[in-house]
C-alpha positions as a printed Julia matrix, in Angstrom:
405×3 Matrix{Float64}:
 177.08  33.77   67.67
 176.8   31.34   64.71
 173.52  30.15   64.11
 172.78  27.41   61.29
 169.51  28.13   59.11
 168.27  25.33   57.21
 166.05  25.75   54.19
 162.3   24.02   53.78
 161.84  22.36   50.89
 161.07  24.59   47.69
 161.99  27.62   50.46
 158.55  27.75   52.14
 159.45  26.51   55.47
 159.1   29.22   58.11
 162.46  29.69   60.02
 161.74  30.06   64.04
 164.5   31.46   65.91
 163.57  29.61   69.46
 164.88  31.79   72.19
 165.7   30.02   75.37
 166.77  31.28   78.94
 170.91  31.3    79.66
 171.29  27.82   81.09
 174.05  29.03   82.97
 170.96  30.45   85.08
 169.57  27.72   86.6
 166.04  27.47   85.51
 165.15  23.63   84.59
 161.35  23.8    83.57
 162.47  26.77   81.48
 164.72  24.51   79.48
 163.1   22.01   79.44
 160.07  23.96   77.86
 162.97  25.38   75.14
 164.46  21.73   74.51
 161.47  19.48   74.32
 159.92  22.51   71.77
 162.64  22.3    69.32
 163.14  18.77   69.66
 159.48  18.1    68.68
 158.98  20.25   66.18
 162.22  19.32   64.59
 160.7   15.47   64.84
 157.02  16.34   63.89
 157.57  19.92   61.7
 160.48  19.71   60.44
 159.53  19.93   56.92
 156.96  23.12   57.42
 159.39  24.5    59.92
 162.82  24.69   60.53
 163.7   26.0    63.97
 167.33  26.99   65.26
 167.33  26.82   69.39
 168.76  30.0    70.47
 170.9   29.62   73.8
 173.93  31.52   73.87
 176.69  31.52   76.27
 175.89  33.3    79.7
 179.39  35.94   80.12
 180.38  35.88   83.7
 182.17  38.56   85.05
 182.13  39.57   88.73
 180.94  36.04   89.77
 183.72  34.93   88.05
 186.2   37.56   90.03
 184.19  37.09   93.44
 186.08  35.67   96.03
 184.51  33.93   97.76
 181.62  33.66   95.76
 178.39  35.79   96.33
 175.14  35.59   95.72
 175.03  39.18   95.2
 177.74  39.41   92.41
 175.93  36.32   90.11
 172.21  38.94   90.4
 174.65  41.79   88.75
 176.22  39.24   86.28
 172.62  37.91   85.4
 170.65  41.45   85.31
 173.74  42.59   82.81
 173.32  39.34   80.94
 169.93  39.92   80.2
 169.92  43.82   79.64
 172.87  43.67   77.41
 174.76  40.87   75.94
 171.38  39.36   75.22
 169.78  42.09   73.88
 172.77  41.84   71.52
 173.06  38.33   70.81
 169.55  38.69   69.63
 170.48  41.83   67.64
 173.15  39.92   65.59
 170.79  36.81   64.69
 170.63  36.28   61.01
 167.02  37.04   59.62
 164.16  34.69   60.8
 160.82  34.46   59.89
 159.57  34.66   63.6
 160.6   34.28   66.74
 159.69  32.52   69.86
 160.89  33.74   73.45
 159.52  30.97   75.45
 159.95  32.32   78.95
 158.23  35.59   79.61
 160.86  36.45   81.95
 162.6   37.56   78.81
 160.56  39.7    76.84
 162.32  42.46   77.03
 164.19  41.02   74.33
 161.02  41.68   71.91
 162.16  45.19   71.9
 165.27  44.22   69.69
 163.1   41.73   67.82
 160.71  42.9    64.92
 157.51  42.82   67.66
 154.78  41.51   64.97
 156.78  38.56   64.25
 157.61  37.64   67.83
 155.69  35.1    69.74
 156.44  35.08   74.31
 154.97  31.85   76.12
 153.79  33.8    79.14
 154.14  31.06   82.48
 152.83  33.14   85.34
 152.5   36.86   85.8
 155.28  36.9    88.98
 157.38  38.7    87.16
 155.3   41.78   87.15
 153.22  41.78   90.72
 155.17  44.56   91.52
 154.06  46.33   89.01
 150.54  45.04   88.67
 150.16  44.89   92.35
 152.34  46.59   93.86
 149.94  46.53   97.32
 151.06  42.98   97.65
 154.69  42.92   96.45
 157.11  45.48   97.68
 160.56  45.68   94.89
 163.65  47.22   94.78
 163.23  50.63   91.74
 165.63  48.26   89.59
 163.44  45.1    90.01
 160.62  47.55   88.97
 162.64  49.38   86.26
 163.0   45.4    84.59
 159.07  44.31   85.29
 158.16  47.54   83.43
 160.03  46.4    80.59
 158.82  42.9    80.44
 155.68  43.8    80.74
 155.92  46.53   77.58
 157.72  43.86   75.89
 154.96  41.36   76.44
 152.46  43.78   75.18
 154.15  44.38   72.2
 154.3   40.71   71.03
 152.21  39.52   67.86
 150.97  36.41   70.36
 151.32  35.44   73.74
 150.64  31.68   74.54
 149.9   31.07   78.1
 150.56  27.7    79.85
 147.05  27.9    81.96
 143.67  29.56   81.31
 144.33  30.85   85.06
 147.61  32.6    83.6
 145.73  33.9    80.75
 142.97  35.01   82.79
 145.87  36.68   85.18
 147.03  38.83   82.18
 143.28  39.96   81.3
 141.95  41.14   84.48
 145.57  42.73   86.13
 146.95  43.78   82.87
 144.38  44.4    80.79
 145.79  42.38   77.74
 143.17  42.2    75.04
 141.97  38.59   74.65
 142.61  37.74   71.19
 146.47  38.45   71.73
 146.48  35.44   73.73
 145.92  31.54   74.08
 146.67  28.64   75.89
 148.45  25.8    75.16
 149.5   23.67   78.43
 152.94  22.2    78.66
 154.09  19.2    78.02
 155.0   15.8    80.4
 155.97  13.26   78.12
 155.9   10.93   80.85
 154.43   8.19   79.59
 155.68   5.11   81.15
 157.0    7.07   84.06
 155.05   4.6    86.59
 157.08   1.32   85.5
 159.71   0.12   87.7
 163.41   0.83   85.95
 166.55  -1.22   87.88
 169.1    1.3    86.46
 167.38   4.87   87.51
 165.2    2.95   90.44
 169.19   1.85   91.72
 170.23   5.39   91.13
 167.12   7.05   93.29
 168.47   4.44   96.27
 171.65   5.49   95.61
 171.1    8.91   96.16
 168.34   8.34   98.95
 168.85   4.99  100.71
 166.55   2.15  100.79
 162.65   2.96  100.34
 160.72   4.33  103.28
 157.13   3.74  103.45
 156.29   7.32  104.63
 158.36   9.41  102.68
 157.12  12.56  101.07
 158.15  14.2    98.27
 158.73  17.86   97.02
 159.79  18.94   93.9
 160.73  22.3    92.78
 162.82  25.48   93.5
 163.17  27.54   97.01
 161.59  31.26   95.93
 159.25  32.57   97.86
 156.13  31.86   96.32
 157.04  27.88   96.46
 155.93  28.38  100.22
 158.77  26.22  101.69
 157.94  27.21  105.35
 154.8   25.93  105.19
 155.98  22.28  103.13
 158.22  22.37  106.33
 155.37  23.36  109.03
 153.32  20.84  107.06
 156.01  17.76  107.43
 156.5   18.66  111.28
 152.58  17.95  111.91
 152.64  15.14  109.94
 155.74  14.0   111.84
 153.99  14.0   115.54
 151.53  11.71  113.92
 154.0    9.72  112.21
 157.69  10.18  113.79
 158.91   7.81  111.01
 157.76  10.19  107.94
 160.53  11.4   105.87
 160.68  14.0   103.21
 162.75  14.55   99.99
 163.34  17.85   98.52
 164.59  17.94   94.73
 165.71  21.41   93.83
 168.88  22.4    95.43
 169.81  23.28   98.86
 167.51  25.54  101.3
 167.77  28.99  101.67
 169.71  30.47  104.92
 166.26  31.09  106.18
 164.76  27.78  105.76
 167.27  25.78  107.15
 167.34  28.07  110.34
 163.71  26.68  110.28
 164.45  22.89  109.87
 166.71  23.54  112.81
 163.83  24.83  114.74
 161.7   21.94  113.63
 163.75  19.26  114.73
 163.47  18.12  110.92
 167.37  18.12  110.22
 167.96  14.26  110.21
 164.82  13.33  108.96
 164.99  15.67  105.31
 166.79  14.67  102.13
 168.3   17.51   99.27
 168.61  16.65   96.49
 169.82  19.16   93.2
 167.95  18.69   89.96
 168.47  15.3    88.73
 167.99  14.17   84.95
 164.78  13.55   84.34
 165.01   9.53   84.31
 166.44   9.32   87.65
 163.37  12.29   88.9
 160.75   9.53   88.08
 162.4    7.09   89.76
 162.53   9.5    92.73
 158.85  10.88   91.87
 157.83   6.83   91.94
 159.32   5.94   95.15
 157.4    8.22   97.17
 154.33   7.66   99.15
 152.92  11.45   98.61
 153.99  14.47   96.21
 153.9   17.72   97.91
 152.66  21.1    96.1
 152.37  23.74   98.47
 152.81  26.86   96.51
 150.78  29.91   96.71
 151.31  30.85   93.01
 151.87  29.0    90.11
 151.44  29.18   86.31
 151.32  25.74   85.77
 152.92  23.42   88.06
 154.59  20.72   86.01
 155.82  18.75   89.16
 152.23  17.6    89.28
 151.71  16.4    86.42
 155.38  14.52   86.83
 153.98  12.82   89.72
 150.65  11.86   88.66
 152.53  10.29   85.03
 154.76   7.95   87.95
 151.68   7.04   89.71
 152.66   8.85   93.12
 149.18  10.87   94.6
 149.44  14.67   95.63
 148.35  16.83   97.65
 148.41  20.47   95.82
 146.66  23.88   96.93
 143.91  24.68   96.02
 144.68  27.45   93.73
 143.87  27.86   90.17
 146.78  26.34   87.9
 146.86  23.81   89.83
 143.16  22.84   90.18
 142.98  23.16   86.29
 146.18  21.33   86.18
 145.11  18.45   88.45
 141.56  18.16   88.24
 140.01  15.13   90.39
 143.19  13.76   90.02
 145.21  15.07   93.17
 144.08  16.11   96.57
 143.85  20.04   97.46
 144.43  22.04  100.22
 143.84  25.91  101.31
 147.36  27.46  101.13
 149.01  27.74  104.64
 146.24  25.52  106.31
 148.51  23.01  108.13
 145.87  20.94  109.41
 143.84  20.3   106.02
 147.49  19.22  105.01
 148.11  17.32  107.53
 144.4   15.7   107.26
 145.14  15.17  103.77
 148.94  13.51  103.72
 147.8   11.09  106.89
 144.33  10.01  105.24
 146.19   9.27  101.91
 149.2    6.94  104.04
 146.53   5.19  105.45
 144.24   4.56  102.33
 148.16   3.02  101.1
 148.3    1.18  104.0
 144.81  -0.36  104.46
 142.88   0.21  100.93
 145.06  -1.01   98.32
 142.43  -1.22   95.85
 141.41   2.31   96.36
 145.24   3.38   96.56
 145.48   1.55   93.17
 142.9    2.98   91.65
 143.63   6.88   92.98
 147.27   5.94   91.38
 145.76   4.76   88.02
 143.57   7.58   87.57
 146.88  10.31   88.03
 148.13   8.37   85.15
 145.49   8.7    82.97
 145.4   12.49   84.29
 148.91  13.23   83.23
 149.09  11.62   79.4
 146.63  14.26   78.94
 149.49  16.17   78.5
 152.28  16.23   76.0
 155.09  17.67   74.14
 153.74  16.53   70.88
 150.96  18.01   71.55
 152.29  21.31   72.78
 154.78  21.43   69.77
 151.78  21.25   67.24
 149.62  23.71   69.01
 152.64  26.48   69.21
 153.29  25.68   65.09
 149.35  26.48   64.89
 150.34  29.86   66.68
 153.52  30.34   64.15
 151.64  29.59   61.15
 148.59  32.37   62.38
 151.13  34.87   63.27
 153.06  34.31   60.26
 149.89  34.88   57.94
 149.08  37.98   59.38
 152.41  39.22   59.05
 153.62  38.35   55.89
 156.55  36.23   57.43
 155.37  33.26   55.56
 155.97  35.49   51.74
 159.45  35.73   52.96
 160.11  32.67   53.5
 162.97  31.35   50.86
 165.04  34.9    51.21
 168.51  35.33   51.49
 169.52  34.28   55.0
């Protein structure tokens, strides 16, 4: 893999090797986190740091033999994907001053990295329940086998931003990381201007979803297990005996065999729109047509679909669980995960205050806007080049800076 270095001016820029996820994986806030990273510090940095996005090609090989295709042969492609052709597509990188693995998922790369000049953005500590808590999460040996070396990766990094205080408070109490190993630095939502009506993308969300309906709902995110999709769908069924004419969107791909056994059950089929992940500019558009955002999930590191929604002006109702409440403060309505009636309370009270308080709706809307420009990727790209320029002091990276590359 080629990989362009560019040198600082008078050879004192550091050179960060940003290491992304495969795309070929699926993962949009993942690369999104990558892209908007190297974009701004390529805008706002560029002359203290020159950073090369890492994001080789993802090699397919029984998925691509698989007829038809399974689900079980693209988990083997991935796990040897990450094990081994990453571990030496990282091996072969030219010399860097640091690196940056910006989803913890991956860093088990930091053991083919030089560890004290390797920076992981840790997003949640799912990866490693099963070895943290292994009371609560039952895993196959080889999902254990990988955790384990995550984990030991993560431990060996020179710094380990964390999107939330409630993720960096995660790693402290379960794993015992010591506290000056790690920081936080929320992500980004350059949404600004997200609420404000666009005729191309607006067009494009009807396209996609038919004309506006007063009652529809909103949820945005992917189907694992810890998204709690059963109970967004036991949720929308009691709001639908209250209001048969409700109707919910789902961005994120299709539902999981499981799941759609359960709209079936529901009686939700006709009344449920799937959507895949959409570019961003037609997402607001979808994110500002809705009446209510859903957030439902029982775990989360960060939850950047709320902040999404609160940018476009669209209210949510989130549980009540640490990210998100740190995430959202008295900007979005919270539940008790798996409470279907403070849910339902809670979606119904908010399509009424729409309905008959406009000035109150209005005001709830405004205030998610002001909520959400809190956060940015300008602001998470300077942070993180804080981090580099720390780490690089203490190990020597920076009095390297201007070798042979």
């Amino acid at each position: 893999m080629s990989v362009p270095v560019r040198q600082g001016s008078g050879g004192q820029a550091l050179r960060v090797a940003i290491v992304a996820d495969y795309l070929e994986e699926g993962w949009p806030s993942m690369d999104l986190v990558a892209d908007m990273l190297a974009a701004h510090l390529s805008q706002s940095h560029g002359g203290a740091i020159q950073a090369a996005l890492i994001r080789p090609r993802m090699p397919r090989r029984l998925s691509r033999l698989a007829l038809p295709p399974s689900a079980r042969a693209d988990i083997i492609d991935r796990l040897v994907a990450r094990q081994w052709d990453y571990r030496r597509a990282v091996r072969a990188l030219p010399p860097f001053d640091l690196y940056h693995v910006v989803d913890h998922t991956y860093a088990h790369l930091v053991h083919d990295l030089p560890a004290g000049r390797t920076i992981v953005t840790c997003h949640d500590v799912d990866a490693f329940r099963s070895i943290l808590q292994p009371e609560d999460e039952w895993r196959s040996p080889t999902f254990r086998w990988m955790s384990r070396r995550i984990l030991s990766g993560l431990r060996a990094a020179a710094h380990v931003p964390c999107d939330s205080e409630a993720t960096r408070a995660s790693l402290i109490a379960l794993a015992g990381f010591p506290a000056d190993q790690l920081s936080v630095i929320p992500n980004g939502a350059d949404a600004t201007g997200w609420d404000a009506a666009d005729g191309q993308t607006d067009f494009e969300a009807a396209r996609l979803l038919g004309p506006k309906h007063p009652t529809e709902l909103l949820h945005v995110g992917s189907t694992i297990s810890r998204k709690r999709i059963d109970v967004l769908l036991d949720v929308f069924a009691a709001v639908r005996r209250a209001r048969p004419e409700a109707r919910l969107v789902r961005v994120g791909g299709p539902f999981t065999a499981e799941q759609r056994v359960r709209v079936r059950e529901l009686g939700l089929a006709g009344a449920i729109t799937v959507l895949p992940f959409v570019d961003r500019a037609t997402l607001a558009a979808v994110y500002r047509r809705a009446a209510v955002a859903l957030l439902p999930s029982e775990r989360e590191g960060f939850g950047l679909p709320l902040v999404e929604a609160l940018a476009c002006g669209t209210p949510v109702v989130a549980s009540d669980i640490p990210a998100l409440r740190e995430v959202g403060a008295d900007a979005a309505e919270y539940c008790a995960v798996g409470d279907i009636e403070a849910w339902r309370g809670a979606i119904l009270a908010l399509i009424a205050e729409r309905e008959t308080a406009p000035d109150a709706w209005q005001a709830r809307k405004a205030r998610g806007v002001v909520r959400a420009s809190q956060f940015s990727w300008s602001r998470y790209a300077s942070a993180v080049a804080d981090v580099y320029r720390s780490v690089a002091a203490r190990s020597g990276a920076r009095s390297r800076s201007g070798a042979a590359t």
